[in-house]
N, C-alpha and C positions, 0 to 999 in steps of 0.2 A: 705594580706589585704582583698582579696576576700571573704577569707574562714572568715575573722573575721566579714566582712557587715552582712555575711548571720545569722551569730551568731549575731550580734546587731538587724535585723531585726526578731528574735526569733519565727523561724518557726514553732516549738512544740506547739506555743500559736494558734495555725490558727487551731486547734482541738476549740476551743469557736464558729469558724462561723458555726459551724454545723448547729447551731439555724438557718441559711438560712433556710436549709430545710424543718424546720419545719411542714409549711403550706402546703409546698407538700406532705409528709406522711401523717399528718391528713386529707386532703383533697382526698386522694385517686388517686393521677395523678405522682407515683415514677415511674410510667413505663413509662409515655407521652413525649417522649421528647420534644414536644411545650412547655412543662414547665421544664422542666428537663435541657433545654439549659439556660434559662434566669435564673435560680435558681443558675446556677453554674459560671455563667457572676457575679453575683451577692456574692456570694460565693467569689469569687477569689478579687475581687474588695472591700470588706470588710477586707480580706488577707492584701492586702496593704496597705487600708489606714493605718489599727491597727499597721501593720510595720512601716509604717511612726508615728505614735504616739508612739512607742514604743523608735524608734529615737528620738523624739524630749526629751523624758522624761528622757533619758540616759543624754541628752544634760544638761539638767533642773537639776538634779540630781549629777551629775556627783561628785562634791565634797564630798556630804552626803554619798553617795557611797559607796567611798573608806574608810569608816568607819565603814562598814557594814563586817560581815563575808562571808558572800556570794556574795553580789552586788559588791563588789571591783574588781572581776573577772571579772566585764562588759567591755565589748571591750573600751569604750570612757574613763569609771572609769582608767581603767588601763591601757592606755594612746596607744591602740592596733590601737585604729582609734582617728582620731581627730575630733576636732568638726566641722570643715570648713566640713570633708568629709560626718559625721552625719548629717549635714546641707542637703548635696548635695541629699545622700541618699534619703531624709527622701520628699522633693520637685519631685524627679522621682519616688516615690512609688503616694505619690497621686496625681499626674497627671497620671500615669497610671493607677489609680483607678477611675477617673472620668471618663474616657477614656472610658474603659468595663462598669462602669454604664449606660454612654449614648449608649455603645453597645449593650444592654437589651431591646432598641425599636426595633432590628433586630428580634428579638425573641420574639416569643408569642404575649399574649395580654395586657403583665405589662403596666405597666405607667411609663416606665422611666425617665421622669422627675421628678416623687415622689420620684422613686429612689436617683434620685441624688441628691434634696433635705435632703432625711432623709440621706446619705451619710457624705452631707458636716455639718448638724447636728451632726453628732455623732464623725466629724474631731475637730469641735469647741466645744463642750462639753468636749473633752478628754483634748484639749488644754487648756480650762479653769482651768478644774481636775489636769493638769499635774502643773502649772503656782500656781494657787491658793486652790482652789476648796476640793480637797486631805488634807488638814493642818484643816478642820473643821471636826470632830468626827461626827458619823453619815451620814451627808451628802454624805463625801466619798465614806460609802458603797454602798447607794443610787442610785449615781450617774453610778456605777459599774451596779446594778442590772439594770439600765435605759438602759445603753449600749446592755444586750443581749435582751432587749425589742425591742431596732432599730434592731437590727438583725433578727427578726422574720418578722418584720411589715416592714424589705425590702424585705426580699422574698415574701412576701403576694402583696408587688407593683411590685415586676419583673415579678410576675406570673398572677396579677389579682386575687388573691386567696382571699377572705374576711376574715377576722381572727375570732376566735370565742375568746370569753371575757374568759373562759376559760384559752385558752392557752397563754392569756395575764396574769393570774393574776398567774397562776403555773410558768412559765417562771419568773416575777419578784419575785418570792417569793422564788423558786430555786437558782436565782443568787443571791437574798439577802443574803440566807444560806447562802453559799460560801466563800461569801466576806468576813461576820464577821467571819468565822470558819479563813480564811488567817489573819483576823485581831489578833485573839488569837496568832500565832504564832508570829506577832508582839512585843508581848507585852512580851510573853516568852523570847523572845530574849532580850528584855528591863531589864525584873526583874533578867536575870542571870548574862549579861552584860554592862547592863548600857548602851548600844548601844542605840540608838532612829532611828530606821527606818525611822521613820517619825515623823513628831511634834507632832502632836496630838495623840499621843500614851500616853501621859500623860492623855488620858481624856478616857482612855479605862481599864480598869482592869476584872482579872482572874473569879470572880465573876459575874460582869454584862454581861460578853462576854460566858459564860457556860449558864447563864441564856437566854438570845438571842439566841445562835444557839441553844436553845432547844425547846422554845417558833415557831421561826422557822419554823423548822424542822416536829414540830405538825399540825403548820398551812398549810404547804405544803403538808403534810402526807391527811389532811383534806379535804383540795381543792380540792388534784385528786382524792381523793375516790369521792366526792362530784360529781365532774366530770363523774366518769364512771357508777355515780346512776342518775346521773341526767335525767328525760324524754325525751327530745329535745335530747341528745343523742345518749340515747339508740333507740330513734325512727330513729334518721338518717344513725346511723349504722347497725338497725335492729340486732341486739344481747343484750341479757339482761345480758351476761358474760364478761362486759370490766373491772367489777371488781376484775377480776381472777389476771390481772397485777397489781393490788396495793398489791398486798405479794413482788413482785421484787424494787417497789419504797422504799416501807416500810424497806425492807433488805437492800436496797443502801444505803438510809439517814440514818440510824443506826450504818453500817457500815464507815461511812465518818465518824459521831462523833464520833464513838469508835479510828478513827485512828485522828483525831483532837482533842481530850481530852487524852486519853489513852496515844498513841503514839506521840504523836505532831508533824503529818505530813502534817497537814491541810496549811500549808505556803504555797502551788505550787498546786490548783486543778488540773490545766493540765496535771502534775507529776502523781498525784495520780490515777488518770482516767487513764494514761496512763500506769502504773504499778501493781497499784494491781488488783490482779486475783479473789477477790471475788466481787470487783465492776463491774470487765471484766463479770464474770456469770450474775450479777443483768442487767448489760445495756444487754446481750443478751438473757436472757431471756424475760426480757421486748420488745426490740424489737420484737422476735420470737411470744411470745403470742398474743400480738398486732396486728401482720400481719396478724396470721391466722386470728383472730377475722374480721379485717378490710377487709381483699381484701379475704377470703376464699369465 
């Protein structure tokens, strides 16, 4: 039963809070641990709540599930855990995430209050999403890309860190990609199967959703170039070469559509990120380039 909680609370997914960090790396304070402590308060406590939403949605789901070729394998679908105990789960995941939010005034100079604000914000959004929210086309993706936006803009209140509009509108425009690239495999699975992941897969096709993650994909590709030319800056990082890292963004997003149109492995970003080796080179050279740039 143990072993199967920790599979309903789908730990692999807790690679998305990275976004905590965000504000810390571009901000120049990944060595400070004054911020490095509340980043990871924050970090963990996003962990949870997501686990708890991932519970309840197992809960919510549960029947359409076990009609799925893959989701039937979920611990509640396939009758591993019950729902009383999904239930139980899913209520000591976030109580102990408000828990480390409010522990984030111990640390630093955050506003843990905001934090735990945008917290319980982003518990009730997913519960909306999970319940209703999810079944309207569009919106769904939307409401995804909104999620790793609260993820950024909690680190930026656990630490005090102010955000730059930047790394707002690449952030939402990244996880928009994402989403509809997962949505495509939906739909794959729709037109071979007859399956219906979700309802609103009727209001998505092969067509509009190629045309979307490409559109995208351009405009993300855009932003961050935009970004590493932009004056503001290149004056605050004092380097006129942050553009050198959009050859690794450029190779990432390329490579993600080639494996979500090509291959049709774009259903699990976390999978994907987590497995293949030439998006492994793009995130570290990105990183690597970056660093030197930023803290050399």
């Amino acid at each position: 039963m143990n072993r199967q909680i920790i599979t309903l609370m789908r730990p692999h997914q807790w690679l998305k809070n990275v976004f905590v960090f965000t504000p810390l790396f571009f901000d120049r304070h990944a060595a400070d641990w004054c911020y490095v402590c509340p980043s990871l308060l924050a970090f963990v406590s996003f962990c949870l709540a997501a686990s708890g939403i991932y519970c309840f949605n197992d809960i919510q789901d549960a029947d359409s599930d076990r009609l799925h070729p893959v989701k039937r394998m979920r611990p509640v679908a396939s009758g591993a855990v019950s729902k009383r105990a999904a239930y139980v789960a899913m209520c000591t995941l976030w109580i102990a995430a408000f828990i480390l939010a409010g522990a984030c005034s111990l640390c630093g100079d955050g506003s843990h209050s905001g934090l735990t604000g945008t917290l319980l914000f982003y518990i009730v959004m997913n519960i909306a999403y999970c319940v209703k929210l999810k079944q309207i086309a569009l919106l769904d993706v939307f409401i995804i890309a909104t999620g790793f936006v609260l993820r950024i803009v909690a680190g930026g209140q656990a630490t005090g860190i102010v955000l730059s509009h930047w790394i707002v509108l690449t952030t939402f425009l990244l996880s928009l990609f994402l989403a509809v690239a997962k949505r495509r495999d939906d739909v794959a699975i729709y037109e071979s199967s007859g399956i219906k992941a979700r309802k609103n897969v009727v209001r998505y096709n092969m067509d509009f959703l190629n045309q979307a993650i490409g559109v995208l994909g351009s405009i993300t590709i855009v932003c961050y170039i935009l970004y590493t030319v932009s004056n503001d800056v290149v004056e605050r990082i004092g380097s006129p070469y942050l553009y050198v890292t959009s050859v690794f963004v450029l190779a990432g997003i390329l490579r993600y559509m080639q494996l979500t149109i090509v291959d049709r492995k774009g259903g699990s970003p976390t999978k994907v990120l987590l497995h293949d080796r030439f998006i492994h080179l793009c995130i570290a050279g990105w990183v690597i380039s970056f660093s030197i740039i930023l803290y050399a």
